[in-house]
Structure formats: C-alpha cells, structure tokens
C-alpha positions in Angstrom: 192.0 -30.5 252.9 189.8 -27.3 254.3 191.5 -25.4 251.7 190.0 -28.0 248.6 186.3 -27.8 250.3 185.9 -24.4 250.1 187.2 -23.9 246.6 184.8 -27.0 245.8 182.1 -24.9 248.0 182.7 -21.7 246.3 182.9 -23.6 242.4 179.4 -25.2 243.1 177.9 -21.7 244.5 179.1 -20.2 240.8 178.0 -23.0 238.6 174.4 -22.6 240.5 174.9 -18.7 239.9 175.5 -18.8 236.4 172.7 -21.5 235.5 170.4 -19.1 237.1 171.3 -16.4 235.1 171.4 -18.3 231.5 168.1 -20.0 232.1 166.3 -16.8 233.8 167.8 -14.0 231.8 167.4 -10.4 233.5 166.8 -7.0 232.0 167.1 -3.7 233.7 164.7 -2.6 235.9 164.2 0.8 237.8 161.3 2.6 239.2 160.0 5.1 241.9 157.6 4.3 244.8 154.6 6.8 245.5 152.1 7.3 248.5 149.6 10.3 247.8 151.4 11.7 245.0 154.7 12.1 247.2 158.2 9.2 246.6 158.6 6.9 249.2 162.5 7.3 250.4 164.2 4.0 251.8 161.8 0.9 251.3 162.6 -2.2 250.0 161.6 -3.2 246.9 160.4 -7.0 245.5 160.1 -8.4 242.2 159.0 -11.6 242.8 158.7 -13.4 239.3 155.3 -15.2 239.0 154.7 -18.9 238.4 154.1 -19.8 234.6 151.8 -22.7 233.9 154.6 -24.6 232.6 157.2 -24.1 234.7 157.1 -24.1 239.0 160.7 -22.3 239.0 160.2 -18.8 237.4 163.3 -17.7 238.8 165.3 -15.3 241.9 163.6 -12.7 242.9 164.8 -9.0 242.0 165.3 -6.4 245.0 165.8 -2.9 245.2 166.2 -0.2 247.8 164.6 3.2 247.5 166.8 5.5 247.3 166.1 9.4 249.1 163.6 10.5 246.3 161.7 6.8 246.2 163.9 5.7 242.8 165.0 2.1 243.2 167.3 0.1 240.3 166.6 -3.6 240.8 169.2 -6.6 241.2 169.2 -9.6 240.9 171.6 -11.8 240.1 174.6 -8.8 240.4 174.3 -5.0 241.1 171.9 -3.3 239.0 171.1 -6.1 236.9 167.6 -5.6 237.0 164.8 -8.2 237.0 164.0 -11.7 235.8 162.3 -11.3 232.4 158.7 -11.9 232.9 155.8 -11.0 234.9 156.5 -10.2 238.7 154.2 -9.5 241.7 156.0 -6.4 243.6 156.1 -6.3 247.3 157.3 -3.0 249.3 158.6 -3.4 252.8 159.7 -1.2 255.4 163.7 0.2 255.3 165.7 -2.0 257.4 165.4 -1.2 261.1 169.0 -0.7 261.7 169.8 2.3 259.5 166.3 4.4 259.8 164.7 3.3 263.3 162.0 6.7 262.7 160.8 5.5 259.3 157.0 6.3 259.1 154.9 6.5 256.4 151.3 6.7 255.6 151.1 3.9 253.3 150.3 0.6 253.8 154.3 -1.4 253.3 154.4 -4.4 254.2 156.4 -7.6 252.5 153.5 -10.2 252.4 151.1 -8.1 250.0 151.2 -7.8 246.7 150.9 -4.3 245.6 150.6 -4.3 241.8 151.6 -6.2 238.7 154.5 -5.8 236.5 156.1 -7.2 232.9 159.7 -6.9 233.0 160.5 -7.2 229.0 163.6 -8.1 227.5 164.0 -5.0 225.8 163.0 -1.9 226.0 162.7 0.6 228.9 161.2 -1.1 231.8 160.9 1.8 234.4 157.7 1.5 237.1 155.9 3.5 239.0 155.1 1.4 242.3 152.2 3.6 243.8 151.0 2.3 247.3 147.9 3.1 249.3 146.9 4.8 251.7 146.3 2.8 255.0 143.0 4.4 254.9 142.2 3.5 251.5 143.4 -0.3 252.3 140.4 0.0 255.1 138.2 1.1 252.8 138.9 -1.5 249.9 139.0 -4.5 252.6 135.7 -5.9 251.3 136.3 -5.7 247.4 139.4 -7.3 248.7 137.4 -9.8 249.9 135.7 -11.1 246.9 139.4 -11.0 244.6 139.9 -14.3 246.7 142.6 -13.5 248.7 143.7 -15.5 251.6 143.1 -15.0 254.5 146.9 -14.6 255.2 147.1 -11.8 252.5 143.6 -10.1 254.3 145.0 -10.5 257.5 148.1 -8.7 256.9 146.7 -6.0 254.9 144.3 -5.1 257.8 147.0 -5.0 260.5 149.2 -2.9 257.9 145.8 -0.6 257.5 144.9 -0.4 261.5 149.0 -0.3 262.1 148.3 3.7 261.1 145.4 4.4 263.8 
C-alpha cells in the first residue's frame, strides 16, 4: 500500500513539473555579478519572473550560484536550464553559511531587494551583467529611494544591508 502512494506521490510531483515547464517555457540564462568593477565569487542568484497584468502566476523562479570568478548559469526547472521567458526582478543573496562562513563583501546582497531588471528572451543570447552597489552608495541613494515608492520593507532592508558595512 506505501509502495502505491509514493509512486502516486512521485506521478503527481512530475505532472506538476512538466505543466510548469510547457506553460512557462525557459531559455538559457547566464551572467556575472560585479561590485566596484571586481566579480562577486559565491552569491546566490534570483530570477524572480515578474507579474503580467494578465496573469498572477508568471512562473518558478530561476536560481544561480556564482561561481569563483562571479559567473552564474541559471536553473530552473532542471540544471542549467536557464530562466522563465519574460521579465524578472534579480535578487543576490549571500553564499550559503555552511560552505563559506568568512564571505564578506562590500556590496550591499541581500535576498529581499531588487537589484535591477532583466528580459530573459526566447532566443537569443541572454547573458547579464548583475552589477551591485556599494553599501555606501546604497546610503547615499536612500532618499531618491525614497520617492521610487518603495516599501518600507524594501527601505528597511536596504538600510540595514547599507549600515551592515559600518
């Protein structure tokens, strides 16, 4: 009986897998991450595809790790299949804990802020440069910030990433 719910468990998880996939179609997607002109070894990388005005589901987020040199390849759905087509917010966050407990860095990473804008086509080369700020320059751009209408979530978490440095 055990045996028959985990096949009928592991069936459903594909079916939902492969839906995903046909109705939010990915295309490869690779990039480098930048702070002061120098890559960015060992974040994490976020493609979060961005809400259409038709549609509330725009699809699974694509995620990356930076690789020594700051180049990331995205995946999605499987290993190196790049990003939902479509426009995505990208998020960086800090390497996992674990495997580099002395990561430091000068730029302000952190998950909840958006750092630019990107259009991952169909086809095409879709290769992005994902340059951060400084913490200092976050500081400095706090009031502009300000009047884009951010929350104050998304203001919040940029200053602490910005005084984090000091």
């Amino acid at each position: 009986m055990c045996r028959y719910a985990f096949l009928a468990v592991v069936s459903a998880a594909l079916m939902g897998c492969g839906d995903g996939l046909a109705k939010y179609p990915t295309a490869k997607a690779t990039g480098k991450v930048m702070c002061n002109g120098q890559p960015v070894p060992h974040v994490r990388v976020l493609f979060a595809p961005m809400e259409m005005k038709t549609k509330t589901d725009s699809g699974k987020p694509g995620e990356g790790l930076a690789g020594a040199d700051g180049t990331f390849t995205l995946s999605t759905y499987h290993d190196g299949d790049g990003a939902v087509v479509g426009k995505h917010e990208v998020r960086v966050d800090s390497p996992p804990s674990e495997s580099h407990p002395d990561f430091k860095c000068d730029c302000g990473i952190n998950a909840k802020v958006k750092v630019t804008e990107v259009e991952v086509k169909a086809s095409g080369e879709n290769n992005f440069t994902v340059n951060l700020l400084t913490k200092q320059q976050l500081g400095q751009q706090m009031p502009a910030r300000m009047k884009q209408g951010l929350s104050k979530d998304e203001l919040r978490d940029e200053m602490e990433s910005a005084a984090a440095s000091k």
